[in-house]
mmCIF file of the N, C-alpha and C atoms, coordinates in Angstrom:
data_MODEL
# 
_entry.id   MODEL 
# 
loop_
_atom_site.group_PDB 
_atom_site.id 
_atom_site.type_symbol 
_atom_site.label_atom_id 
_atom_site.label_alt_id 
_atom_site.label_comp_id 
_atom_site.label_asym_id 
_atom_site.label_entity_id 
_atom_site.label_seq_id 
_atom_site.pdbx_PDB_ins_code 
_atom_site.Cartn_x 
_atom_site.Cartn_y 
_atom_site.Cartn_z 
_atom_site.occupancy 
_atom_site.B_iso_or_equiv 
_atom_site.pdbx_formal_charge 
_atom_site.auth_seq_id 
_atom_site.auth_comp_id 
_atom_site.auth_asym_id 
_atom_site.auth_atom_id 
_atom_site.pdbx_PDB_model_num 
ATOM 1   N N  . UNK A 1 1  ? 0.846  -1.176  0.000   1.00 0.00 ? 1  UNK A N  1 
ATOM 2   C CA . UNK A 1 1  ? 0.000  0.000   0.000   1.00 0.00 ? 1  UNK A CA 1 
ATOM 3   C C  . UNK A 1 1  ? 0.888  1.235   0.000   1.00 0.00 ? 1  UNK A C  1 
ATOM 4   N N  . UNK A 1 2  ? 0.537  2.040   -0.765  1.00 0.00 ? 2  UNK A N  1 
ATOM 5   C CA . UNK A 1 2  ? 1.095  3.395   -1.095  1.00 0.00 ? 2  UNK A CA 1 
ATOM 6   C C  . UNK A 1 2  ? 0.145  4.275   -0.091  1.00 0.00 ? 2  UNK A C  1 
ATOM 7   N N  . UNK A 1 3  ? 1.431  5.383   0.318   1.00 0.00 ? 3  UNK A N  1 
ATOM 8   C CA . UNK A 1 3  ? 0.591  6.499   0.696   1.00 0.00 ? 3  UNK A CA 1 
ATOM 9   C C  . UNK A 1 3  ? 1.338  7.905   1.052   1.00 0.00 ? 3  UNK A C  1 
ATOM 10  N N  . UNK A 1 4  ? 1.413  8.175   -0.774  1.00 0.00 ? 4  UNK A N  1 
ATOM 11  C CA . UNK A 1 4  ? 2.226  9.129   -0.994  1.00 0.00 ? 4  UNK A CA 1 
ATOM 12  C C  . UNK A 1 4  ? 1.219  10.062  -2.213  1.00 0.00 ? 4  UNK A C  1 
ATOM 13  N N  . UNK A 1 5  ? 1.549  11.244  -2.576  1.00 0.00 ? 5  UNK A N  1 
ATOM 14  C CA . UNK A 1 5  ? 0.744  12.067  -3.599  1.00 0.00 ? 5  UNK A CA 1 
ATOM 15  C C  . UNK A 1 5  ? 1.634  11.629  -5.473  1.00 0.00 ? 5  UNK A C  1 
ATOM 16  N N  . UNK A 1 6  ? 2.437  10.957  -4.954  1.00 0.00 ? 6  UNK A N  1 
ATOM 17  C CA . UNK A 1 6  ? 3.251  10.450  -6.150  1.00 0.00 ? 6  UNK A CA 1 
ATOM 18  C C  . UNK A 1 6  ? 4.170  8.906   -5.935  1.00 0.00 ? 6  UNK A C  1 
ATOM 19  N N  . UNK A 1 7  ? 3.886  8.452   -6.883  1.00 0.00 ? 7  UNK A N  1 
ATOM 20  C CA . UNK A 1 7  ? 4.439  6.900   -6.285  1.00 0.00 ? 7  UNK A CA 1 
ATOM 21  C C  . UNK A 1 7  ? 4.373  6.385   -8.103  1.00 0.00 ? 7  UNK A C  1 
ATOM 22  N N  . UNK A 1 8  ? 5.709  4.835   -8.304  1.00 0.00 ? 8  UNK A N  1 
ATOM 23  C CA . UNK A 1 8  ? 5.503  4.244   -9.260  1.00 0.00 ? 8  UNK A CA 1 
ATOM 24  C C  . UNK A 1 8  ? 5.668  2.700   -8.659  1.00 0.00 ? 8  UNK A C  1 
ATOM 25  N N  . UNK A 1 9  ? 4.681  1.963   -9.162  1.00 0.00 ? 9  UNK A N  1 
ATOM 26  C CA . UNK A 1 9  ? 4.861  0.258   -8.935  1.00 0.00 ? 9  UNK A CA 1 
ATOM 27  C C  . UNK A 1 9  ? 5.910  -0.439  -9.000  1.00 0.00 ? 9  UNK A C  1 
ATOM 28  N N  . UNK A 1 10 ? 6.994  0.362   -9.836  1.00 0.00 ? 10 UNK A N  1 
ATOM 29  C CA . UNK A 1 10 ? 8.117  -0.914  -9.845  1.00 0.00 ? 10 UNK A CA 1 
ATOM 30  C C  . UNK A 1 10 ? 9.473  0.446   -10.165 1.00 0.00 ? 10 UNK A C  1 
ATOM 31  N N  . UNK A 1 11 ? 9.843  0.605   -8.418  1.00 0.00 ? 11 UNK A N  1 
ATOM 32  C CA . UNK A 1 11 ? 11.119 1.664   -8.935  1.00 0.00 ? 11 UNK A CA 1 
ATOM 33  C C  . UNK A 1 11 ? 12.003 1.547   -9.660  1.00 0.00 ? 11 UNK A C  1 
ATOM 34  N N  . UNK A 1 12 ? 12.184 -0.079  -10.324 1.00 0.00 ? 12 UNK A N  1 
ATOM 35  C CA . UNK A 1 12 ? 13.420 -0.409  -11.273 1.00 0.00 ? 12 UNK A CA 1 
ATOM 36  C C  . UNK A 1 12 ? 12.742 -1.772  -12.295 1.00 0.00 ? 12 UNK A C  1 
ATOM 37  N N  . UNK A 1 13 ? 12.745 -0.939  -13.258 1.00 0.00 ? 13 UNK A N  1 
ATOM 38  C CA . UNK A 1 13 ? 11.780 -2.481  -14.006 1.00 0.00 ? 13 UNK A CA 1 
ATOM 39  C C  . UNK A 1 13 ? 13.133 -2.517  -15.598 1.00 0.00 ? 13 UNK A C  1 
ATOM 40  N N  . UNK A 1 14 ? 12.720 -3.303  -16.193 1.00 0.00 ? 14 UNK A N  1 
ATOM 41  C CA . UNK A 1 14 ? 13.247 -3.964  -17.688 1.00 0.00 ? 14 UNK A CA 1 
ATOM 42  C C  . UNK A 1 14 ? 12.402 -3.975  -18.602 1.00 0.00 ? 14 UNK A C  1 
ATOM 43  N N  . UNK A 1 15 ? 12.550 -3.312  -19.372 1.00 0.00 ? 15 UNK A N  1 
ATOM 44  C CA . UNK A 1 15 ? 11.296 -3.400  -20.822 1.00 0.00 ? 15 UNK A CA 1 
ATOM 45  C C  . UNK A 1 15 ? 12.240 -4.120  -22.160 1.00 0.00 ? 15 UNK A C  1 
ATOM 46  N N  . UNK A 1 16 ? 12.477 -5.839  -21.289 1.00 0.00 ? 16 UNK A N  1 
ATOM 47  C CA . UNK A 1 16 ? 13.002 -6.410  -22.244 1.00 0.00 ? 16 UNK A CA 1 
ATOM 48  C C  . UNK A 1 16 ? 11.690 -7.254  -23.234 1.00 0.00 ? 16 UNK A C  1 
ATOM 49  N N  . UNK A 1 17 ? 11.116 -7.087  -22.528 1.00 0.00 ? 17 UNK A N  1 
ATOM 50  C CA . UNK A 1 17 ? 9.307  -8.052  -23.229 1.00 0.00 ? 17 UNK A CA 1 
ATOM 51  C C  . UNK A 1 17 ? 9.264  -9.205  -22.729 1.00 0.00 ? 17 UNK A C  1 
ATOM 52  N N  . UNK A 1 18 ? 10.128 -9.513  -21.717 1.00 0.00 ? 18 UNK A N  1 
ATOM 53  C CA . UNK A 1 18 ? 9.810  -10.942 -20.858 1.00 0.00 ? 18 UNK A CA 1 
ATOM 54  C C  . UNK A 1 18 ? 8.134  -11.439 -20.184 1.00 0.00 ? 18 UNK A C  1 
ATOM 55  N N  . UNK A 1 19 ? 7.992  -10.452 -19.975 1.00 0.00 ? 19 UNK A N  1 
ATOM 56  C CA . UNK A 1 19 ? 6.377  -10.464 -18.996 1.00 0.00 ? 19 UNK A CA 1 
ATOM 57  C C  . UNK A 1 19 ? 7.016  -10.586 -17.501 1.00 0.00 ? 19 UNK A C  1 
ATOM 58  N N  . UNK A 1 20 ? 8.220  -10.043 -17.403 1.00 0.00 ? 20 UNK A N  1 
ATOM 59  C CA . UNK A 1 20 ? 8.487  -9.996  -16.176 1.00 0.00 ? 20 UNK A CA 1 
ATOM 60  C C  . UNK A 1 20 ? 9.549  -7.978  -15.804 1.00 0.00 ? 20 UNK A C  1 
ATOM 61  N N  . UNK A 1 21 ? 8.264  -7.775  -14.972 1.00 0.00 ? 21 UNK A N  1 
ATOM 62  C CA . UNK A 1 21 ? 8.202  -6.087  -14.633 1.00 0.00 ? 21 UNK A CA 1 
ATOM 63  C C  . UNK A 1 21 ? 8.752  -5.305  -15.850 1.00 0.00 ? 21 UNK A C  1 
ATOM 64  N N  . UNK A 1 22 ? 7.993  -5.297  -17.208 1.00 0.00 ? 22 UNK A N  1 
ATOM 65  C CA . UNK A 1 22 ? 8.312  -4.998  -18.219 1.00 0.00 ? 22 UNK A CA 1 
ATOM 66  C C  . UNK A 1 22 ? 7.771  -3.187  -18.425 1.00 0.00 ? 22 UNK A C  1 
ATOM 67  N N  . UNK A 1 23 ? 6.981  -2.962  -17.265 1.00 0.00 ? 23 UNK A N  1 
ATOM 68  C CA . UNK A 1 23 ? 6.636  -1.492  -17.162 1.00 0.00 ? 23 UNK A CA 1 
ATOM 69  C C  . UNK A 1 23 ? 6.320  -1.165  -15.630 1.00 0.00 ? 23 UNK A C  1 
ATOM 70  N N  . UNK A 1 24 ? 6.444  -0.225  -15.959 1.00 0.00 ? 24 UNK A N  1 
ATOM 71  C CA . UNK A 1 24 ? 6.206  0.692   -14.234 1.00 0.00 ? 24 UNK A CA 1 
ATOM 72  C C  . UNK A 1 24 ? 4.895  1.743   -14.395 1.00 0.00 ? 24 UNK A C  1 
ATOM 73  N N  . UNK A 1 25 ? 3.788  1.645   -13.444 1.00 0.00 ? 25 UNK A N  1 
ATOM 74  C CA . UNK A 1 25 ? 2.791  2.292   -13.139 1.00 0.00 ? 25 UNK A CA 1 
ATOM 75  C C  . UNK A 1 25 ? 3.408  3.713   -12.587 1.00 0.00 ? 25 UNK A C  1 
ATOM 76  N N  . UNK A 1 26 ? 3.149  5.260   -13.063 1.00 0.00 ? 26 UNK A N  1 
ATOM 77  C CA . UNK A 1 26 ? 3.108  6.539   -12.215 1.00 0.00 ? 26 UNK A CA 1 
ATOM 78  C C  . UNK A 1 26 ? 1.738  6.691   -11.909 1.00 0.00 ? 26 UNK A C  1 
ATOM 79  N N  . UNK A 1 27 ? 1.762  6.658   -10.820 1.00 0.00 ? 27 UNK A N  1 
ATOM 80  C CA . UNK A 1 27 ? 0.648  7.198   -10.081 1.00 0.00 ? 27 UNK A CA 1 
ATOM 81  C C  . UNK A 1 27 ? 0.465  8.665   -9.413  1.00 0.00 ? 27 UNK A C  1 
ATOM 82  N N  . UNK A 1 28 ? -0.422 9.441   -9.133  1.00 0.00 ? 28 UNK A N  1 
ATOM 83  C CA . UNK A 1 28 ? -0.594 10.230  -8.729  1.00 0.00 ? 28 UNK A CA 1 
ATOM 84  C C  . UNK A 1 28 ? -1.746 11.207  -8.044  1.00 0.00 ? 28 UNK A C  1 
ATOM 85  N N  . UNK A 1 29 ? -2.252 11.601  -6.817  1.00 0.00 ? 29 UNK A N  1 
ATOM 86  C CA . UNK A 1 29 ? -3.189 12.331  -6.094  1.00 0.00 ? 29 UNK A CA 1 
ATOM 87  C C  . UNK A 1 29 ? -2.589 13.764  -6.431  1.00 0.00 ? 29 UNK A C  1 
ATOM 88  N N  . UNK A 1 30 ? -3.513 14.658  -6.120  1.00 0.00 ? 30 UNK A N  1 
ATOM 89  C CA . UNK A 1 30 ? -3.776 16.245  -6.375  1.00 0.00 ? 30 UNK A CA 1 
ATOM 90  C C  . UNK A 1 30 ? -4.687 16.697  -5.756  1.00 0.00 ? 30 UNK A C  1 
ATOM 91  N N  . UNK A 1 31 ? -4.407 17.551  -5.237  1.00 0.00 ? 31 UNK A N  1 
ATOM 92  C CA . UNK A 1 31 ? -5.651 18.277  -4.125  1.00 0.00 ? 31 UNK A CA 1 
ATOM 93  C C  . UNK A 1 31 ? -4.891 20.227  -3.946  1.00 0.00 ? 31 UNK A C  1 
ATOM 94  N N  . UNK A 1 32 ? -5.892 20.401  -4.911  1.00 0.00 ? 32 UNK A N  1 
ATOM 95  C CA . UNK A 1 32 ? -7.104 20.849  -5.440  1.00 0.00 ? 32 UNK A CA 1 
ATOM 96  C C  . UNK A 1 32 ? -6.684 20.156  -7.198  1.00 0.00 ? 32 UNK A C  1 
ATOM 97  N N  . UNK A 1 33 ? -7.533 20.041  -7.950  1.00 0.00 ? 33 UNK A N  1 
ATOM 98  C CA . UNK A 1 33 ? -7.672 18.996  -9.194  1.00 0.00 ? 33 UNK A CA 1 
ATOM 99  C C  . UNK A 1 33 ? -6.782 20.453  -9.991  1.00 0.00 ? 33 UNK A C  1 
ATOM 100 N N  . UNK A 1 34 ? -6.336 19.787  -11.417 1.00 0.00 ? 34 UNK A N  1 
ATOM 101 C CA . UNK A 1 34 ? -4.762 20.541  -12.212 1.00 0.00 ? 34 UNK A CA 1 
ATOM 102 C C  . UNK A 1 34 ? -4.797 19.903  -13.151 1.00 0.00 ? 34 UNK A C  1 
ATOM 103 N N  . UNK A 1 35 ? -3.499 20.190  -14.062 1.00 0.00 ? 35 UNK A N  1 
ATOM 104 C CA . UNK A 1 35 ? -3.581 20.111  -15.410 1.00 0.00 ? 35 UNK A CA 1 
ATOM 105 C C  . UNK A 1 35 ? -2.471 18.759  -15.174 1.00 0.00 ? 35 UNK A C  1 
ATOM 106 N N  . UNK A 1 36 ? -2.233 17.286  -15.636 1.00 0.00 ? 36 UNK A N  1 
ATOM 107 C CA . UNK A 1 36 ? -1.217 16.889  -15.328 1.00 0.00 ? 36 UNK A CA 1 
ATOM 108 C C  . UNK A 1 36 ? -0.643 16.201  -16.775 1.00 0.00 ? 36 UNK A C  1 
ATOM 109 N N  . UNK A 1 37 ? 0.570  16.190  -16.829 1.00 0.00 ? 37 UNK A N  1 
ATOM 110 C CA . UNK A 1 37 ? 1.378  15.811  -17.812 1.00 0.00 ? 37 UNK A CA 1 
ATOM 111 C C  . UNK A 1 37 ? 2.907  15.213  -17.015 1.00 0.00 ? 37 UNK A C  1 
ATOM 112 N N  . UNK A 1 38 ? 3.056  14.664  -17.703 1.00 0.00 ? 38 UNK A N  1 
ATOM 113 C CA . UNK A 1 38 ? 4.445  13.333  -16.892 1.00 0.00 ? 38 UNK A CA 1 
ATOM 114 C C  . UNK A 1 38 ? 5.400  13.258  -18.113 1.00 0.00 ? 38 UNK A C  1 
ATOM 115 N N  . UNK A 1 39 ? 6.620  13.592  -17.528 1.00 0.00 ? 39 UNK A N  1 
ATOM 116 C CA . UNK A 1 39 ? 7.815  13.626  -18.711 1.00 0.00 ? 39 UNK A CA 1 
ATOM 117 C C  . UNK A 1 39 ? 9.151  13.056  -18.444 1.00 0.00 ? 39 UNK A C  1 
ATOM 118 N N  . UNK A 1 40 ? 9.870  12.195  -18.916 1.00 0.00 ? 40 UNK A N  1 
ATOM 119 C CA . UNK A 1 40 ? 10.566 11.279  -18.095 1.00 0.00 ? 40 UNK A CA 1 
ATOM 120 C C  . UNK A 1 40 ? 12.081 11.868  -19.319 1.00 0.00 ? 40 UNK A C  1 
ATOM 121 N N  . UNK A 1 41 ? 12.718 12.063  -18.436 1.00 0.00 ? 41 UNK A N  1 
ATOM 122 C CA . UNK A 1 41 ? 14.038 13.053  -19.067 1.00 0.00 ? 41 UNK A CA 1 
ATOM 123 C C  . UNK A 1 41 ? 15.289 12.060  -18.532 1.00 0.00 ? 41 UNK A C  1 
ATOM 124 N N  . UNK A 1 42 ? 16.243 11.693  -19.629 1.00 0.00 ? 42 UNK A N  1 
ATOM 125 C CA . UNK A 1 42 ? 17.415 10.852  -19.681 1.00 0.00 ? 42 UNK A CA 1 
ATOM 126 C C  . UNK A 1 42 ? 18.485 11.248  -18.649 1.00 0.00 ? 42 UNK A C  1 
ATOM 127 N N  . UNK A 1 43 ? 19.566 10.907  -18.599 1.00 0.00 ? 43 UNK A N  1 
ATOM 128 C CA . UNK A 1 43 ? 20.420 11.857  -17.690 1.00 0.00 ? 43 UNK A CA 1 
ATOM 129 C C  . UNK A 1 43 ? 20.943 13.166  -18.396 1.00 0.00 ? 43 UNK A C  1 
ATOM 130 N N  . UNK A 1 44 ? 21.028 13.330  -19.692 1.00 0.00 ? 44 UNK A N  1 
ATOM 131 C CA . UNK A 1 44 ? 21.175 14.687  -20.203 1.00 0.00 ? 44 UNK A CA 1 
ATOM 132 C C  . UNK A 1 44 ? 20.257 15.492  -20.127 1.00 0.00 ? 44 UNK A C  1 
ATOM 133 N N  . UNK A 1 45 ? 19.138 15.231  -19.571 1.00 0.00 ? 45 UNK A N  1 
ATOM 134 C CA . UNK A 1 45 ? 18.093 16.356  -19.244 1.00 0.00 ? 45 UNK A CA 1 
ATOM 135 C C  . UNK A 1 45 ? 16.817 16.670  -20.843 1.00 0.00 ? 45 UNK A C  1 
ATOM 136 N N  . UNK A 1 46 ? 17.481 15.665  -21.951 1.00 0.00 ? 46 UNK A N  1 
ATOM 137 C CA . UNK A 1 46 ? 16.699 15.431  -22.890 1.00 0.00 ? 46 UNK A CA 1 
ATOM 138 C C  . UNK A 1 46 ? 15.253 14.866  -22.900 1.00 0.00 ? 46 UNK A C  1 
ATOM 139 N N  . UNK A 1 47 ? 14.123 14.985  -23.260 1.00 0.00 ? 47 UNK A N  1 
ATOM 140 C CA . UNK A 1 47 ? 12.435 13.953  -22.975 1.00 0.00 ? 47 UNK A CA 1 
ATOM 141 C C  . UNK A 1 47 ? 12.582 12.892  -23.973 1.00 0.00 ? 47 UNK A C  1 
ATOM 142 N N  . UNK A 1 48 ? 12.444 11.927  -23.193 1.00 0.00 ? 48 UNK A N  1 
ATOM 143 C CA . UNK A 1 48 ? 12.376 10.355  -23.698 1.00 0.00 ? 48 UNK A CA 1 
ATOM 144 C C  . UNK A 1 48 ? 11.360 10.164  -24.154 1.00 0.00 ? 48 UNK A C  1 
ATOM 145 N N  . UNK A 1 49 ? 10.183 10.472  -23.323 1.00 0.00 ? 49 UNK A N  1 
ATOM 146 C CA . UNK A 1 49 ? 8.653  10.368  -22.825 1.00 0.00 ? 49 UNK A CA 1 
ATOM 147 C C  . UNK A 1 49 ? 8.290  11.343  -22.630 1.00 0.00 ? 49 UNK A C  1 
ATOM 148 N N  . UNK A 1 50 ? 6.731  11.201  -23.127 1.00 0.00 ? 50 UNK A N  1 
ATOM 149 C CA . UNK A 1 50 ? 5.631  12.555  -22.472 1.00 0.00 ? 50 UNK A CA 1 
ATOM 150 C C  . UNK A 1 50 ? 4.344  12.082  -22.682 1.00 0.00 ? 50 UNK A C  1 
ATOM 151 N N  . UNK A 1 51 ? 3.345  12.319  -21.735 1.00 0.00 ? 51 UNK A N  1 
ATOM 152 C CA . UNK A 1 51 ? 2.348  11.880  -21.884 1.00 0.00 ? 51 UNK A CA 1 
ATOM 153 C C  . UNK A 1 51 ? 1.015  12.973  -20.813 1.00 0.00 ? 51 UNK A C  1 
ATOM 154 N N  . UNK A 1 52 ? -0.076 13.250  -21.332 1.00 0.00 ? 52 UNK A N  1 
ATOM 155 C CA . UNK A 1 52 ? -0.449 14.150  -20.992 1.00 0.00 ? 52 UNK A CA 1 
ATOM 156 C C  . UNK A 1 52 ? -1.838 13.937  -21.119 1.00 0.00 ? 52 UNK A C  1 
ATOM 157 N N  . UNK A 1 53 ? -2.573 14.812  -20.160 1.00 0.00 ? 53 UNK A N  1 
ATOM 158 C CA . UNK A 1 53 ? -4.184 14.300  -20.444 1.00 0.00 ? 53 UNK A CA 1 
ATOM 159 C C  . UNK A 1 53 ? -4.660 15.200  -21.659 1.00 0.00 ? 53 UNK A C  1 
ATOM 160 N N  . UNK A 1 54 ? -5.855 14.891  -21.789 1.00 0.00 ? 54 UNK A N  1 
ATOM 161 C CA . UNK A 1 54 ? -6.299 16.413  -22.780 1.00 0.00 ? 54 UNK A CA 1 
ATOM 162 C C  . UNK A 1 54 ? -6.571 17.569  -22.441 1.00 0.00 ? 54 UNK A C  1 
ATOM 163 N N  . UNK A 1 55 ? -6.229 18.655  -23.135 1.00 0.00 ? 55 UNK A N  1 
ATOM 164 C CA . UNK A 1 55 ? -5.769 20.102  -22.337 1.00 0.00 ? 55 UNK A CA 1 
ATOM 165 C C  . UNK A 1 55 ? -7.177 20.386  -21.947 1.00 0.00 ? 55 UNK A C  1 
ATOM 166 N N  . UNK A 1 56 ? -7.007 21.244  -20.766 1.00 0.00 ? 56 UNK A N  1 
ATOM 167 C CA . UNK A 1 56 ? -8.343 21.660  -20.330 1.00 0.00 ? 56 UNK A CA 1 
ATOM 168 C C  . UNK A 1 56 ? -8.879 20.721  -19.267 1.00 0.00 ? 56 UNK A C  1 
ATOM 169 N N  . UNK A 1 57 ? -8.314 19.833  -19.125 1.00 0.00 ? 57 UNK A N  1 
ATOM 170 C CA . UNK A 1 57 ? -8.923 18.463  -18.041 1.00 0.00 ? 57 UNK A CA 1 
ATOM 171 C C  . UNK A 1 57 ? -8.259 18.721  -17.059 1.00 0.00 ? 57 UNK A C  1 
ATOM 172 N N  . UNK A 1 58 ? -8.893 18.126  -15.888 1.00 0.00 ? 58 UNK A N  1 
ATOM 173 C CA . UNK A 1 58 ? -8.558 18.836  -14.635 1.00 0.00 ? 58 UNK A CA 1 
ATOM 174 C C  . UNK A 1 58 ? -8.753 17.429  -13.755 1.00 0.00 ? 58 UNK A C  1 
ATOM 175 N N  . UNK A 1 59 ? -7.615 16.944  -12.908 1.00 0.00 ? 59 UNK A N  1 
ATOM 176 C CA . UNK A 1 59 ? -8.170 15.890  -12.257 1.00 0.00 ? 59 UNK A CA 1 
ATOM 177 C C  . UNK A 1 59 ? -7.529 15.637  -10.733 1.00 0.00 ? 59 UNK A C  1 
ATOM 178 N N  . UNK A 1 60 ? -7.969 14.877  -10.220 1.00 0.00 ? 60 UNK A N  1 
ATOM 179 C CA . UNK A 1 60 ? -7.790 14.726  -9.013  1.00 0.00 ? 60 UNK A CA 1 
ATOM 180 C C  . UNK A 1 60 ? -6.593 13.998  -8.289  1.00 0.00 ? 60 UNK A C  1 
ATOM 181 N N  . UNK A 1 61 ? -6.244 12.762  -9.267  1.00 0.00 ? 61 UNK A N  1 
ATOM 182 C CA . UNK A 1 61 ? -5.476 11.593  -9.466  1.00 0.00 ? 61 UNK A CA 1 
ATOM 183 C C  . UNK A 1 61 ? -5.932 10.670  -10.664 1.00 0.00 ? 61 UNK A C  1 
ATOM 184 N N  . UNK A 1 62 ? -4.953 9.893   -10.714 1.00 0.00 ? 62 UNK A N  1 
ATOM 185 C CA . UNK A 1 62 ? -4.804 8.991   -11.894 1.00 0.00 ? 62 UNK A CA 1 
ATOM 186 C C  . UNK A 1 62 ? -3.403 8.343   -12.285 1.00 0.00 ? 62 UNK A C  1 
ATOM 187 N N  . UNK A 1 63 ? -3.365 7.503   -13.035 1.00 0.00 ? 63 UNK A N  1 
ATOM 188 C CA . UNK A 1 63 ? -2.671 7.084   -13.726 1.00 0.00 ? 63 UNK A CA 1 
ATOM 189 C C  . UNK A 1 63 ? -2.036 7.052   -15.089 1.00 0.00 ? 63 UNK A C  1 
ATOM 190 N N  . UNK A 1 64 ? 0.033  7.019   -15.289 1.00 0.00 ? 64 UNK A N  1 
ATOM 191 C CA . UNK A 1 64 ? 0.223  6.735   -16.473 1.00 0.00 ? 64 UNK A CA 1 
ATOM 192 C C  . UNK A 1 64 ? 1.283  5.615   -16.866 1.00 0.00 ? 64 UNK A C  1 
ATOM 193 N N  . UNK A 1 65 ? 1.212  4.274   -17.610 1.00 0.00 ? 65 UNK A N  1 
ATOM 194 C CA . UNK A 1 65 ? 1.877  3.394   -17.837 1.00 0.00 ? 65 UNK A CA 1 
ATOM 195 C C  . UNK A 1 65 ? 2.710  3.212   -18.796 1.00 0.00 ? 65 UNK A C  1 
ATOM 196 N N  . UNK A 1 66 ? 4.287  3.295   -18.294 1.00 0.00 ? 66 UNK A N  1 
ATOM 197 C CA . UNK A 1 66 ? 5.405  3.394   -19.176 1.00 0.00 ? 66 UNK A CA 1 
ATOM 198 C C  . UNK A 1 66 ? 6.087  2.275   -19.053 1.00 0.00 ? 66 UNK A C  1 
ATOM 199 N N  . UNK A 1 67 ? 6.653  1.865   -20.604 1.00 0.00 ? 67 UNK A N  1 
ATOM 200 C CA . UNK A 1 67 ? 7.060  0.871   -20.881 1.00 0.00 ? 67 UNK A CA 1 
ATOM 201 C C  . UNK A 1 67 ? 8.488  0.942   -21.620 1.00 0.00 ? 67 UNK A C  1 
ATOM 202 N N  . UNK A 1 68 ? 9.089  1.850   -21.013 1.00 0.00 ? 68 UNK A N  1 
ATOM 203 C CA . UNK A 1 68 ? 10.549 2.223   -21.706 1.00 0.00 ? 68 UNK A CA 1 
ATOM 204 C C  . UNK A 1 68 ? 10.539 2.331   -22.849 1.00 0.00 ? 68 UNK A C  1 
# 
């Protein structure tokens, strides 16, 4: 059990396609509800990833599932 406003299921996973921890869940709570978008930046500070709700949406918590 989590009980944090930000948390991911698997702090160190492999996206070799085994079916074993091949992605990691971001999770996230918000209080008061916001715009949220999640961007996962290499060690050069470059975006690997981005993923975002649709603009204008406003939410409370939720989820986004990355698979390297």
């Amino acid at each position: 059990v989590q009980d944090a406003d930000a948390y991911m299921s698997e702090r160190f996973f492999s996206p070799n396609s085994d079916g074993i921890k091949d992605t990691t869940v971001f999770s996230f709570r918000l209080d008061p509800a916001a715009s949220v978008a999640v961007e996962i930046l290499d060690r050069w500070g470059q975006t690997v990833w981005r993923e975002s709700r649709p603009e204008g949406s406003a939410t409370t918590g939720g989820s986004f599932v990355w698979s390297g």
